[in-house]
C-alpha positions as CSV (number, residue, x, y, z in Angstrom):
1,X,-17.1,24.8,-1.4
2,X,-16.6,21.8,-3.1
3,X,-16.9,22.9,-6.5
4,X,-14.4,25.3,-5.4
5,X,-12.3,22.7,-4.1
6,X,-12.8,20.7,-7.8
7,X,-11.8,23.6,-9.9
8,X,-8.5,24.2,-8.0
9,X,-7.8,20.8,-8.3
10,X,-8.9,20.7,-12.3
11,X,-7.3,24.3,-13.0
12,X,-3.8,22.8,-11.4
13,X,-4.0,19.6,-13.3
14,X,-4.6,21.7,-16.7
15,X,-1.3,24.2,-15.5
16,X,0.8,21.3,-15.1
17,X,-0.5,19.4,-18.3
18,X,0.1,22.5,-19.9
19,X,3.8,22.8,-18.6
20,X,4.6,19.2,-19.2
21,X,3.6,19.6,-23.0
22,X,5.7,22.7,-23.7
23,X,8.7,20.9,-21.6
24,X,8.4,17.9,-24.3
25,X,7.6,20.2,-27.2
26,X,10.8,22.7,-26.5
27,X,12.8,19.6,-25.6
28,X,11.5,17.3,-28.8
29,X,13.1,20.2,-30.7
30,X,15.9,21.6,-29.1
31,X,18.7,18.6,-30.5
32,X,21.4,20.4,-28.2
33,X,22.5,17.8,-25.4
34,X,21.5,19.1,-22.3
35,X,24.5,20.2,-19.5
36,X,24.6,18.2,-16.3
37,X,22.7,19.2,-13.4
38,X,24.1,18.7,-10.6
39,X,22.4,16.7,-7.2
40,X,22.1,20.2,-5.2
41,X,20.8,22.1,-8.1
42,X,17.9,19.0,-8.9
43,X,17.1,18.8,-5.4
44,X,16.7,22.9,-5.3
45,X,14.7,23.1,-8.3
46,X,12.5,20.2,-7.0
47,X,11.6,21.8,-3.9
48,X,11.0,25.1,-5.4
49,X,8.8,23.3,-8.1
50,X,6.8,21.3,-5.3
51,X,6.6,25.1,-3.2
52,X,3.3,26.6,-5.1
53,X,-0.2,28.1,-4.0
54,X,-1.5,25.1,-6.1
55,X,-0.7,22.9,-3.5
56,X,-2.0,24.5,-0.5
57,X,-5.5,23.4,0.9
58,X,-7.5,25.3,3.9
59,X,-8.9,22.7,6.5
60,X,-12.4,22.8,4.9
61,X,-11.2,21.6,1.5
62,X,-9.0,18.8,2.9
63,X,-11.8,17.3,5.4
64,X,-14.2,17.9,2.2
65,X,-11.6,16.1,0.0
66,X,-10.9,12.9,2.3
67,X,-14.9,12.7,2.8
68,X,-15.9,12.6,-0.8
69,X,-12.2,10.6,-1.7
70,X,-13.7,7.9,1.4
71,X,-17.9,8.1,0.1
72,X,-16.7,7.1,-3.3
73,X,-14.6,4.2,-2.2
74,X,-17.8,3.1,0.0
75,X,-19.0,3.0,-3.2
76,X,-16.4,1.9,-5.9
77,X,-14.0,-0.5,-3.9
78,X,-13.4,-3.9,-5.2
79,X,-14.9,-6.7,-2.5
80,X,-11.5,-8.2,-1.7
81,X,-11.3,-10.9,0.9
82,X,-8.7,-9.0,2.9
83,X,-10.8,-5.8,3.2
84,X,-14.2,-8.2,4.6
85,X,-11.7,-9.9,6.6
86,X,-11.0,-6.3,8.6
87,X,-14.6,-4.7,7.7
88,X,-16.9,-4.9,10.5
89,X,-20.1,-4.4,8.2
90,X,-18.9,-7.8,6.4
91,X,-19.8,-11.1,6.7
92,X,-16.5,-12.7,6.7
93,X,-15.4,-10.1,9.1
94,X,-12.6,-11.1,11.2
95,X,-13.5,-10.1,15.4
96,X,-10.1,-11.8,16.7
97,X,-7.4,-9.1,15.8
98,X,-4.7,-11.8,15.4
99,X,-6.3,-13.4,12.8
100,X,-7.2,-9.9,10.8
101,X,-3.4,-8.9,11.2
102,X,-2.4,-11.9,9.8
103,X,-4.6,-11.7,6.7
104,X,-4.3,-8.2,5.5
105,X,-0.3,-8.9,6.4
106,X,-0.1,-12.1,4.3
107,X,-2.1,-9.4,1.4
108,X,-0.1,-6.9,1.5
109,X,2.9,-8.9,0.9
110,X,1.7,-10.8,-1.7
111,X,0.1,-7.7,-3.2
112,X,3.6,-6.4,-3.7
113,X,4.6,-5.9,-6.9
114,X,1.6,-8.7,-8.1
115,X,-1.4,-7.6,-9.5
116,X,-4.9,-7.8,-7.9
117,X,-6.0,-10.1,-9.7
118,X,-3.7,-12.5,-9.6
119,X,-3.2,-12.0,-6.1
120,X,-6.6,-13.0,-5.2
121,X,-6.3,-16.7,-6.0
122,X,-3.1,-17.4,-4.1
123,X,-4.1,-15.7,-1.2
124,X,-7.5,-18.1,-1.1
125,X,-5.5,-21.2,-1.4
126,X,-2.7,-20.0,1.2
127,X,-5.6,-19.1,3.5
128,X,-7.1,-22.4,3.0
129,X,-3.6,-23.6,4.0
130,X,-2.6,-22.0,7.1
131,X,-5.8,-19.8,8.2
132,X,-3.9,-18.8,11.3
133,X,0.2,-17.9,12.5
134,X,0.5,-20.5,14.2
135,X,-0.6,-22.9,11.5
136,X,2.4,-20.8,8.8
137,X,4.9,-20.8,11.9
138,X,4.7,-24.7,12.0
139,X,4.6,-25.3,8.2
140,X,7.7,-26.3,6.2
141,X,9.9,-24.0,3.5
142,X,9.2,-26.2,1.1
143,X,5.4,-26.2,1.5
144,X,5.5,-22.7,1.8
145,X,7.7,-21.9,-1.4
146,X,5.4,-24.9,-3.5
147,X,2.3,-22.1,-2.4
148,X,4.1,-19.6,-3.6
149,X,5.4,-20.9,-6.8
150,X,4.1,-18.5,-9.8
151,X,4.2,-15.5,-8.1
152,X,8.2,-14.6,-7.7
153,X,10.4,-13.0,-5.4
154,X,10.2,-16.2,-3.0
155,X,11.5,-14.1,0.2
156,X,8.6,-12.7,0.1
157,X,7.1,-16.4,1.1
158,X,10.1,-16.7,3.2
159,X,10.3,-13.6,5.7
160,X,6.3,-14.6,6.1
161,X,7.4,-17.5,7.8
162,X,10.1,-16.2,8.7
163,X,7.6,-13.0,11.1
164,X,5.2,-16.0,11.9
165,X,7.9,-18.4,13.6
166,X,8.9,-14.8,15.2
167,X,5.6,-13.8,16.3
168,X,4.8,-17.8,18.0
169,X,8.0,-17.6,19.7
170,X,9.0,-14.0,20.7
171,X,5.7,-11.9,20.4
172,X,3.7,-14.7,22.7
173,X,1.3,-15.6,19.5
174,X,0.1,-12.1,19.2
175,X,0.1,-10.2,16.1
176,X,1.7,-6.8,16.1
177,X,-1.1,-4.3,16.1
178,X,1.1,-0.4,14.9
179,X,3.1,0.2,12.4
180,X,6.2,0.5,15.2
181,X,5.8,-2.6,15.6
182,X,4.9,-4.6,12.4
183,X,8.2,-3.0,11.4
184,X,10.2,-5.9,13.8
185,X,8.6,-8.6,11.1
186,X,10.8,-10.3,9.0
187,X,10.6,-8.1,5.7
188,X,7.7,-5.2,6.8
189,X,8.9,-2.1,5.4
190,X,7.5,1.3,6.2
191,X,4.5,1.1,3.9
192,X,3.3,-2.7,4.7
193,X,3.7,-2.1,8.4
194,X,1.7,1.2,7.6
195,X,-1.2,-0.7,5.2
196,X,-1.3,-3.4,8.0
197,X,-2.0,-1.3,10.9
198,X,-4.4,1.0,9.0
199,X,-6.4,-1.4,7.1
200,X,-6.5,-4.6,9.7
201,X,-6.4,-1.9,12.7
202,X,-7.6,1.6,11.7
């Protein structure tokens, strides 16, 4: 079953490579500019494009897919101090769920449109900061914005401040724990409030 499951995957891949190549040859050489589409028709022909067997996985091959997808990141995953912080099997695991919220949240947002590896060293220092909410929620703009300064977009920094002030005052210290409700922060969007819950809360 599973190498059944890896040659669909392979022999869709190849199909598509194989339809992307002819797109760009036929439109490297047609010189003709192409008409206007218009919204409706783009939006038709994406759905229709997105509509094949290709796509379509039995239970089986999607539980086998997310088990061997989840072994190899056992495996492969970067040690991050964010994951320990919310892995129980780590040492630096975090038991009080405040303080894992508020780690993986301050990670995520910093993690936005940042790299890895850059990431990593300001979220040490900002940790080393203000390790807890209530410790951000009492410390000044200016302090934050100086720990931010080098990585950009200094709402970001803000709107973290911002949800920690929020969280002391309105939420009675505690850290939201779904996605509903991470979605009240200063700043969380869909996919951080979605990353937070998941990673700090499973």
């Amino acid at each position: 079953m599973d190498m059944d499951l890896t040659d669909k995957i392979i022999k869709h891949e190849d199909k598509e490579n194989l339809s992307n190549n002819s797109d760009s040859k036929s439109s490297s050489t047609n010189t003709k500019p192409r008409p206007r589409t218009s919204k409706t028709k783009k939006t038709k022909v994406a759905a229709e494009s997105t509509n094949c067997s290709n796509h379509i996985f039995s239970e089986s091959e999607i539980f086998s897919l997310r088990s061997r997808l989840l072994s190899w990141y056992d495996v492969s995953a970067r040690v991050l101090p964010w994951r320990s912080a919310a892995n129980p099997d780590s040492e630096e695991y975090q038991p009080d769920p405040n303080t894992r919220g508020y780690m993986v949240w301050v990670s995520e947002v910093m993690l936005q449109q940042t790299q890895v590896a850059t990431v990593v060293q300001y979220y040490k220092k900002w940790m080393s900061l203000w390790p807890t909410i209530k410790s951000l929620s009492e410390a000044s703009l200016d302090s934050v914005n100086q720990a931010w300064s080098g990585l950009g977009y200094y709402s970001r920094a803000r709107r973290l401040q911002e949800g920690a002030v929020k969280i002391m005052s309105q939420l009675g210290g505690s850290m939201p724990t779904t996605a509903v409700e991470l979605l009240k922060l200063p700043g969380v969007g869909r996919y951080t409030a979605a990353a937070v819950a998941s990673i700090a809360y499973g």
